[in-house]
C-alpha positions as CSV (number, residue, x, y, z in Angstrom):
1,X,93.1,78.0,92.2
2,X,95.2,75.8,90.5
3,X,92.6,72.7,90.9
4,X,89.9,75.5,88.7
5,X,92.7,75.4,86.5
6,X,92.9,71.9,85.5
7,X,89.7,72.0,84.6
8,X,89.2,75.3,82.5
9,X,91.9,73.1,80.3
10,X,90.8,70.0,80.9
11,X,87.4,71.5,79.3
12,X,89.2,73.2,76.9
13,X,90.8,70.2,75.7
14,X,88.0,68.3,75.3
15,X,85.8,70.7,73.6
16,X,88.0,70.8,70.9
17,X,88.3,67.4,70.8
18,X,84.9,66.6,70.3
19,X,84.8,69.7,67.7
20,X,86.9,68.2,65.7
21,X,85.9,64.2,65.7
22,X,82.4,66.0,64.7
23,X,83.7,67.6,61.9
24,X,85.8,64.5,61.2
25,X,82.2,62.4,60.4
26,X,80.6,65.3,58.5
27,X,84.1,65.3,56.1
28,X,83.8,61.1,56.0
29,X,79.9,61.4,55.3
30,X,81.0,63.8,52.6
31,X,83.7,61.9,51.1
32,X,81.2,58.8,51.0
33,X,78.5,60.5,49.8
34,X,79.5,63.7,48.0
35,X,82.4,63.0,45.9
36,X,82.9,60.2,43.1
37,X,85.7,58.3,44.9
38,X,83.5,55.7,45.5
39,X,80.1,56.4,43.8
40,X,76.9,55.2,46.3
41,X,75.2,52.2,44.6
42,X,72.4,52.3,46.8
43,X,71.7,56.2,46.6
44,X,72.4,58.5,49.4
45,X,71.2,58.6,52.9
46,X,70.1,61.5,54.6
47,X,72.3,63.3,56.7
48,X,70.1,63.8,59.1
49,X,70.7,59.6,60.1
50,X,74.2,60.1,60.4
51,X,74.0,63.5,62.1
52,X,72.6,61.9,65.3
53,X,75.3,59.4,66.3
54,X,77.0,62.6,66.8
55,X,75.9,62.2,70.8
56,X,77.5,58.5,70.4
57,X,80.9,60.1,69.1
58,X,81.0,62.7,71.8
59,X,80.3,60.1,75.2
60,X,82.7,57.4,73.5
61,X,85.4,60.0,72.7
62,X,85.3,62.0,76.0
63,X,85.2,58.8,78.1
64,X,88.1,56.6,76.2
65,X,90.3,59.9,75.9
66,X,89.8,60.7,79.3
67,X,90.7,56.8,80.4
68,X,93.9,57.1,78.3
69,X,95.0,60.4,80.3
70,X,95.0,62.8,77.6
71,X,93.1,65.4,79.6
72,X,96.1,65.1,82.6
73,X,98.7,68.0,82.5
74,X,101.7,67.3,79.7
75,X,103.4,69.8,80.5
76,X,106.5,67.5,81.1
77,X,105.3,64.9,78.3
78,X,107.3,63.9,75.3
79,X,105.2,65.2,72.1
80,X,105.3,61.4,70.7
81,X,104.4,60.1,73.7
82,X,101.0,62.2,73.3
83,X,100.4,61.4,69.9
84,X,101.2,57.3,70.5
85,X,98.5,58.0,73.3
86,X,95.9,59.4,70.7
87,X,96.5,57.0,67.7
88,X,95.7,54.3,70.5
89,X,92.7,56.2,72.3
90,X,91.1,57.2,68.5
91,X,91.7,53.2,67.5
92,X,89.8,52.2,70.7
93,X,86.9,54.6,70.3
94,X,86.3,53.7,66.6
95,X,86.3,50.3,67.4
96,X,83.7,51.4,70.1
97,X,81.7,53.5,67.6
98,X,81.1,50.6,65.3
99,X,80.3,47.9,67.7
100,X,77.6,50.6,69.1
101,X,76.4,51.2,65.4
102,X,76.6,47.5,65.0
103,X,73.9,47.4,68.0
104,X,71.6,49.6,67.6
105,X,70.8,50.5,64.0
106,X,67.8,50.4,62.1
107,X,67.2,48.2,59.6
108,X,66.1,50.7,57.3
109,X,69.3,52.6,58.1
110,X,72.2,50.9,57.4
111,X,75.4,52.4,57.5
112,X,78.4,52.9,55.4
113,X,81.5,50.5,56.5
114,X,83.5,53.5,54.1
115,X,82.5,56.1,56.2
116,X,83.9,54.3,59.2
117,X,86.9,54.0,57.3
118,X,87.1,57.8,56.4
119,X,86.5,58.9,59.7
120,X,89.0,56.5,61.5
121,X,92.0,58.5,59.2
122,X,90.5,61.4,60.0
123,X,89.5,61.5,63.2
124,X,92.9,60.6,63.6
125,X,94.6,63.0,61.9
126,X,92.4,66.0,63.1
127,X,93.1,65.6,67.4
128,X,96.6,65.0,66.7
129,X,96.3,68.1,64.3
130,X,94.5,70.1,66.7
131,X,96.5,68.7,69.8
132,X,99.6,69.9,68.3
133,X,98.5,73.3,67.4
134,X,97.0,74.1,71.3
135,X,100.3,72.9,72.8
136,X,101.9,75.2,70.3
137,X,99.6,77.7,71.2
138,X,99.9,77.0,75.0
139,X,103.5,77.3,74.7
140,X,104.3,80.3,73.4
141,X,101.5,81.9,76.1
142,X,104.0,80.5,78.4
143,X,106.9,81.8,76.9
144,X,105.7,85.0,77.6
145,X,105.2,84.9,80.8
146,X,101.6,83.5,81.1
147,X,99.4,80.8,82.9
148,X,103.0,80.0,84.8
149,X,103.1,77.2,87.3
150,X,105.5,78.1,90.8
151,X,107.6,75.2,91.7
152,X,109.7,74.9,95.4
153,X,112.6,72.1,95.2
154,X,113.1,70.7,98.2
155,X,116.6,69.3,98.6
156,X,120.4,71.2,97.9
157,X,121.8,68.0,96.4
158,X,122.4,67.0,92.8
159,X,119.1,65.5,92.3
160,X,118.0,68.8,92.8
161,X,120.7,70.8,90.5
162,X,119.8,68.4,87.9
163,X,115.5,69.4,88.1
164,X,116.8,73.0,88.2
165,X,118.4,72.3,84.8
166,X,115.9,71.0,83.0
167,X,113.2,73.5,84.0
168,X,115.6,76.5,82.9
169,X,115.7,74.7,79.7
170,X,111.9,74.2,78.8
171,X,110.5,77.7,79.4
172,X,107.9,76.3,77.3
173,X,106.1,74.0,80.1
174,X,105.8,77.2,81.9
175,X,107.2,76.0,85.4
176,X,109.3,79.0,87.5
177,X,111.5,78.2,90.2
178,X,111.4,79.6,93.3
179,X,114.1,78.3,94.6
180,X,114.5,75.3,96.6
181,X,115.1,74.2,100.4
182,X,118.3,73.1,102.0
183,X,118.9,71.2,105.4
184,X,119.5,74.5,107.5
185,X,119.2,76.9,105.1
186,X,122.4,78.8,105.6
187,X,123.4,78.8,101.8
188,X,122.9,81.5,99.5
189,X,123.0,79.3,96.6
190,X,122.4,75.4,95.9
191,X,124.0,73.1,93.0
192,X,123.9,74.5,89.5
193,X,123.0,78.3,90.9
194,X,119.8,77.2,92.6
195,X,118.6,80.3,94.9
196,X,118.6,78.3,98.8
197,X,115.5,80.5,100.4
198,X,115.1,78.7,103.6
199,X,115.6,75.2,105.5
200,X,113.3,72.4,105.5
201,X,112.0,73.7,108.5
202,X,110.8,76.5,106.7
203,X,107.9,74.3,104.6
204,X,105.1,75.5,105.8
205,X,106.2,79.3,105.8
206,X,107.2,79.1,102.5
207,X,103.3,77.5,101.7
208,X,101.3,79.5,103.5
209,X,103.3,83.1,102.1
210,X,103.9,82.4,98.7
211,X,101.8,80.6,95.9
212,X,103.3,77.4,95.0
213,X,101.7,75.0,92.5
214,X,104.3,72.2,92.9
215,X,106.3,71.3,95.3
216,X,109.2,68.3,94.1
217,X,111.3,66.5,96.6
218,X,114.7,65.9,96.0
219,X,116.5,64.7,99.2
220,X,119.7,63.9,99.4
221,X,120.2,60.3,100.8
222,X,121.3,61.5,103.8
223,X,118.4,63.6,104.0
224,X,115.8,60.7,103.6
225,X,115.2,60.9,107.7
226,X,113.5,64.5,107.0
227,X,110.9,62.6,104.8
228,X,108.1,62.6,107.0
229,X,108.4,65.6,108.7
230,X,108.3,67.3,105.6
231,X,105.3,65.3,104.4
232,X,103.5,66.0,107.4
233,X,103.9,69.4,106.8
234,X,102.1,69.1,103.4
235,X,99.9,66.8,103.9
236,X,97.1,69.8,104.6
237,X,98.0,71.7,101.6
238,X,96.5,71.6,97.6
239,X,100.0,71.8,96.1
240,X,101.2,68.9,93.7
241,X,104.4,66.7,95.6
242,X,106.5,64.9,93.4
243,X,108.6,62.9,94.6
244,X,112.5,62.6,92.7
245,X,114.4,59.5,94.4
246,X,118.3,60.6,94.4
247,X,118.3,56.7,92.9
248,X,119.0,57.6,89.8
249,X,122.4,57.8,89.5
250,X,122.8,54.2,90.1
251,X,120.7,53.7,87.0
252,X,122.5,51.9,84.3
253,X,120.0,51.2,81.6
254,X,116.3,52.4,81.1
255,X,115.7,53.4,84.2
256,X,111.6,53.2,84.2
257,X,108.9,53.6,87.0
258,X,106.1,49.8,87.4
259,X,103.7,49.1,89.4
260,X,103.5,45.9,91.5
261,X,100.1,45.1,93.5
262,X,99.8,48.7,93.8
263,X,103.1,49.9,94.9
264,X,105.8,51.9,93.0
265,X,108.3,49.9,91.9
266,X,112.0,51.7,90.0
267,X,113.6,50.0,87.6
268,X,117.7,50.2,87.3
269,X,118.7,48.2,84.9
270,X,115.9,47.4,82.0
271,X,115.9,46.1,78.6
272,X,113.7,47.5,76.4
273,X,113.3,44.5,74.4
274,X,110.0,42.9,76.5
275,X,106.9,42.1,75.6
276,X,105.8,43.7,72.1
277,X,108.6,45.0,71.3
278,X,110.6,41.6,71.4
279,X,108.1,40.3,69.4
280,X,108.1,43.4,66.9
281,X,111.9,42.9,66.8
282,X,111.4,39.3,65.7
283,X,108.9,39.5,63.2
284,X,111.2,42.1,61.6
285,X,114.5,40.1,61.9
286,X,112.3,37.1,60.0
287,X,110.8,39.4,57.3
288,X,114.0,40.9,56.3
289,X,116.3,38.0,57.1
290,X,114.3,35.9,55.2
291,X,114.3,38.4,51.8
292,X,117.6,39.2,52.4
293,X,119.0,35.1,52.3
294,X,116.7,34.6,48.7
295,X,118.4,37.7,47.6
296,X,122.3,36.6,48.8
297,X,121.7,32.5,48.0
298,X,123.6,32.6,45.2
299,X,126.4,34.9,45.8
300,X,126.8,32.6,49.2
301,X,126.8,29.4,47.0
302,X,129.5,30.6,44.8
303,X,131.3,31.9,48.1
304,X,131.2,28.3,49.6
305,X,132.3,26.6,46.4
306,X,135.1,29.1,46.5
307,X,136.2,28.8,50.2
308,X,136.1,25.0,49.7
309,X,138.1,24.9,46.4
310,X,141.1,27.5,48.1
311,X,141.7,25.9,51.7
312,X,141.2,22.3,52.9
313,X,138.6,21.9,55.5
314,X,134.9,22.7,56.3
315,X,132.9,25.4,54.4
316,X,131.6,26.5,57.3
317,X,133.1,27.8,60.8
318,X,131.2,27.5,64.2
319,X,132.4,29.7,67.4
320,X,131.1,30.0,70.5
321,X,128.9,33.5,70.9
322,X,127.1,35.3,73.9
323,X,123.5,36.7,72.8
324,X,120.5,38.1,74.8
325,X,120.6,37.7,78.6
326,X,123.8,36.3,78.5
327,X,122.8,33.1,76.8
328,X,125.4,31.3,74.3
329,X,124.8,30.2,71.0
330,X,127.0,28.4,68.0
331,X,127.7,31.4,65.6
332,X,128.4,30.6,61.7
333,X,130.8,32.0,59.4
334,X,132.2,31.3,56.3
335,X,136.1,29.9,57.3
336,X,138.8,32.3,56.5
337,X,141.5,30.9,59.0
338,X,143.3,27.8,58.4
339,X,141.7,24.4,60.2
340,X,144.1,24.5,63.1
341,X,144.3,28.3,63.7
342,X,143.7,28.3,67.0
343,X,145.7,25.2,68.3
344,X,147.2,27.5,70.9
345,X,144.0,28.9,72.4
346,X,141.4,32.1,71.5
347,X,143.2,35.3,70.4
348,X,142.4,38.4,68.3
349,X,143.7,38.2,64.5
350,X,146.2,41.1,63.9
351,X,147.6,42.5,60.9
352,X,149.3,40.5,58.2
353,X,148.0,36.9,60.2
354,X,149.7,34.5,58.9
355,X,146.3,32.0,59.7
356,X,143.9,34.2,57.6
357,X,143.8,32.5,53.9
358,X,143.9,34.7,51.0
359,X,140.0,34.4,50.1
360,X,139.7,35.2,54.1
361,X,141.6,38.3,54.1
362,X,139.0,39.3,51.1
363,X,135.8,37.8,52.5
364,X,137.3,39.9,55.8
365,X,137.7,42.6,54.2
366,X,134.4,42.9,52.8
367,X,132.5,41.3,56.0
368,X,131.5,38.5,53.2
369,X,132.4,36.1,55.8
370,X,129.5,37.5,58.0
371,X,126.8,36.2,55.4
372,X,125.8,32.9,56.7
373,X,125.1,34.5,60.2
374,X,121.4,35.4,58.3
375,X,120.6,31.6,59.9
376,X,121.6,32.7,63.3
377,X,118.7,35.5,62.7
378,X,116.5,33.2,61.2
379,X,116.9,30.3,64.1
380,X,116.4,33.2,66.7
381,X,120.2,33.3,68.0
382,X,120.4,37.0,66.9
383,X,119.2,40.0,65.5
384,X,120.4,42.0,62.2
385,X,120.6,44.4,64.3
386,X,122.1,44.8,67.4
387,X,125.9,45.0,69.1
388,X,128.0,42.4,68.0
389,X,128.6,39.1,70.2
390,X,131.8,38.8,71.6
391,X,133.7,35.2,72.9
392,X,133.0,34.0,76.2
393,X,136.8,34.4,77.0
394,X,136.9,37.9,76.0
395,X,134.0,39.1,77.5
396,X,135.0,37.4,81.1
397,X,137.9,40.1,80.6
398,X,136.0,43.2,79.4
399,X,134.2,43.0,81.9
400,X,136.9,43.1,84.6
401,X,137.9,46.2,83.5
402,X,135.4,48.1,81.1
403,X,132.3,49.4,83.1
404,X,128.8,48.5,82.2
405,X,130.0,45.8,79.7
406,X,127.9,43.4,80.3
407,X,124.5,45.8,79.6
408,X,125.6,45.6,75.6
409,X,123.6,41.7,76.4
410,X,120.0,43.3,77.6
411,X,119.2,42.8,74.0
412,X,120.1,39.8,71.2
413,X,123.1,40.5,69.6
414,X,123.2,41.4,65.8
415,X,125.3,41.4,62.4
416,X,125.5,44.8,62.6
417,X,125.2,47.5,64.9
418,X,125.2,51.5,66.2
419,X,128.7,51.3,66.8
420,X,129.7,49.3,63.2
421,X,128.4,51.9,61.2
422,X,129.9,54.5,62.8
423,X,133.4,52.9,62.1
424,X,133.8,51.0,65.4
425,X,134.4,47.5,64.0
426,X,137.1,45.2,64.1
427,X,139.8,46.0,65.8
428,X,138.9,49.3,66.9
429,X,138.5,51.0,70.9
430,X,136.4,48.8,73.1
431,X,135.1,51.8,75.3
432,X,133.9,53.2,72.1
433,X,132.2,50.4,71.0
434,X,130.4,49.8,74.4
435,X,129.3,53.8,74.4
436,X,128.0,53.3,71.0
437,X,125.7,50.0,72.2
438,X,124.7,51.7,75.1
439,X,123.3,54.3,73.5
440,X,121.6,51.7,70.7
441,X,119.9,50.0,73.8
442,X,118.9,53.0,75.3
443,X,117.4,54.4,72.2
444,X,115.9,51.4,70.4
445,X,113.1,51.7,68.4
446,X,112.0,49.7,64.8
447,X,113.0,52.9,63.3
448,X,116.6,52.8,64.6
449,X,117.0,49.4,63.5
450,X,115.5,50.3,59.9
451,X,117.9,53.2,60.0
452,X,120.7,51.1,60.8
453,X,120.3,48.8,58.0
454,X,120.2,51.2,55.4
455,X,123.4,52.9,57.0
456,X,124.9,49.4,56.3
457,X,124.4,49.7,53.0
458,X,124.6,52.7,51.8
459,X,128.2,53.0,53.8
460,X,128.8,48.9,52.1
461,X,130.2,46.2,54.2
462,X,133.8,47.0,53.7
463,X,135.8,46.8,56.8
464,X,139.2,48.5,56.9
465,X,140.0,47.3,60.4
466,X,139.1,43.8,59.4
467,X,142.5,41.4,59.6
């Protein structure tokens, strides 16, 4: 039953998939053609020559959509994680398209690089359109009680209190719970309220006399010795098994799922700076490090001239920083301490310092001082965005005593940060800080970082912590 399922909306979904790339390249041969955007110099072509590459459109779409996993069940899929999947799938398939055009046109029948333009945008546009509006639609028939899915927990432990949670708070994906299994079955209740209707002994029972869909384990460690008895006992059913490790609270940081030479692999502690997304991190901090320095050369210029004129000594002051995976890097700032400030060793600078100049207190004040770390970003030390390095002698002691301190280095370190412009800078908690870069890490995206900047100034640089 639940296999004809999957494909009554597998079919479904790809009907109106095709339905609506079709009418994507009738609207793009219209716009070409049919309006004055872009009047046709060498008349118009019948439609009739456009109208059959429709059976191109339908094999190319249904086979690169179905490669992509857009006709799997997303019941449990994040919306953007759906429509990331169809901008990719729809790029792929055009590209398809026009290499098949490319191949086996006429030479009588050339066609329209415009049109292949149009009906990129909207071929585009229309599945995640009409994607949106049948999950919509699916929904709500699931809010009311239809096309539901049964689902059997097996495990009492937290892992399984913690599923129970989240499918009482999507009644949306249309999942009920029946309950879930315990070791001997004795409870009346699990963890968070979970109905306990029989022991594990009770699997096949429980399959053969009521109609599950999905079965997810959830075994307590302790319980991992019941494993194969319990997948022995579904190994001749149709039901979906899941598997939920009770790993995950020892995940710090991005826990994700990988595949290594085809065997599941969970990640605990993962930076999601890697790969693309480094590299989209860097092009960024270049583009807007670079603007930002012609914009800031001369206020720095009359800032060095000042700093140099007001206290004897260099311009310039270097300190040892930790950046991205732990590795240390010379960071610059313009001096605001006297030359031998720190004769008796590292320490924080407290209020009223009698080794902060005047100009420093102001450049402080007004994270002026900050400026020249735009060549740190440039050479690659650090980001514009990201938490803010800390000493080597400091951190050796946050991290004695402040947990998950050292995950604030799974990405490059920045001028500013999630926790700066939410007022934790200077000297404000450390905890605090370290929550607020957690969750940055966590959470990254180009976006965030873009938001963060613009945060920095439209709040402006001033620092009322800053000594």
């Amino acid at each position: 039953m639940l296999k004809q399922k999957r494909q009554l909306f597998e079919l479904l979904f790809m009907a109106s998939d095709l339905f609506v790339v079709t009418v994507a390249w009738c609207v793009a041969y219209w716009l070409r053609f049919m309006t004055d955007f872009v009047p046709p110099e060498k008349g118009i072509p019948p439609f009739d020559n456009y109208l059959y590459m429709v059976l191109f459109i339908w094999l190319i779409w249904a086979f690169v959509f179905k490669r992509f996993g857009l006709y799997r069940p997303m019941r449990g899929v994040r919306r953007i994680r759906e429509i990331w999947l169809l901008v990719n799938a729809n790029a792929l398939s055009i590209l398809l398209f026009i290499a098949i055009t490319y191949l086996y046109r006429e030479k009588s029948v050339p066609y329209s690089r415009l049109v292949f333009v149009y009906f990129g945008i909207m071929a585009t546009l229309f599945t995640i359109l009409q994607r949106s509006l049948l999950r919509g639609l699916l929904r709500e028939v699931r809010r009311r009680g239809h096309n539901l899915r049964y689902l059997l927990i097996i495990g009492a432990g937290k892992v399984a209190g913690d599923l129970a949670t989240r499918v009482r708070m999507h009644h949306e994906l249309g999942i009920q719970l029946l309950g879930c299994l315990s070791r001997d079955g004795v409870e009346r209740k699990g963890p968070k309220g979970v109905p306990v209707v029989g022991a594990y002994t009770d699997l096949r029972e429980k399959l053969r006399t009521h109609d599950i869909d999905q079965v997810l384990m959830a075994l307590p460690l302790e319980d991992n010795q019941y494993l194969p008895e319990l997948m022995e006992a579904l190994k001749n059913s149709l039901v979906d098994v899941k598997i939920v490790p009770d790993v995950y609270q020892f995940v710090s940081l991005g826990g994700t799922i990988e595949e290594f030479e085809g065997l599941p692999v969970i990640g605990l502690q993962n930076s999601p700076l890697e790969g693309i997304n480094l590299l989209a991190k860097r092009v960024f901090d270049m583009f807007i490090g670079c603007f930002c320095l012609v914009l800031l050369a001369l206020p720095m210029a009359i800032i060095a001239l000042l700093v140099k004129l007001t206290s004897p000594g260099p311009i310039f002051y270097r300190q040892k920083r930790v950046s991205f995976d732990g590795s240390a890097f010379s960071i610059l700032k313009f001096r605001t301490m006297l030359v031998d400030s720190e004769r008796d060793g590292p320490q924080w600078s407290t209020s009223g310092d009698t080794r902060v100049t005047s100009l420093g207190r102001f450049l402080r004040t007004w994270s002026l001082d900050e400026l020249p770390q735009l060549f740190n970003v440039l050479r690659g030390d650090m980001s514009l965005v990201g938490p803010r390095p800390e000493r080597p002698v400091f951190i050796e002691e946050f991290r004695k005593h402040i947990p998950r301190y050292m995950l604030r280095h799974k990405v490059p370190a920045g001028m500013t940060g999630w926790a700066q412009v939410h007022g934790w800078r200077g000297d404000t908690s450390i905890d605090k800080r370290i929550e607020y870069d957690l969750f940055y890490i966590e959470n990254w995206s180009l976006l965030l970082d873009l938001k963060i900047v613009f945060m920095t100034l439209l709040q402006g640089l001033r620092d009322r912590n800053a000594y």
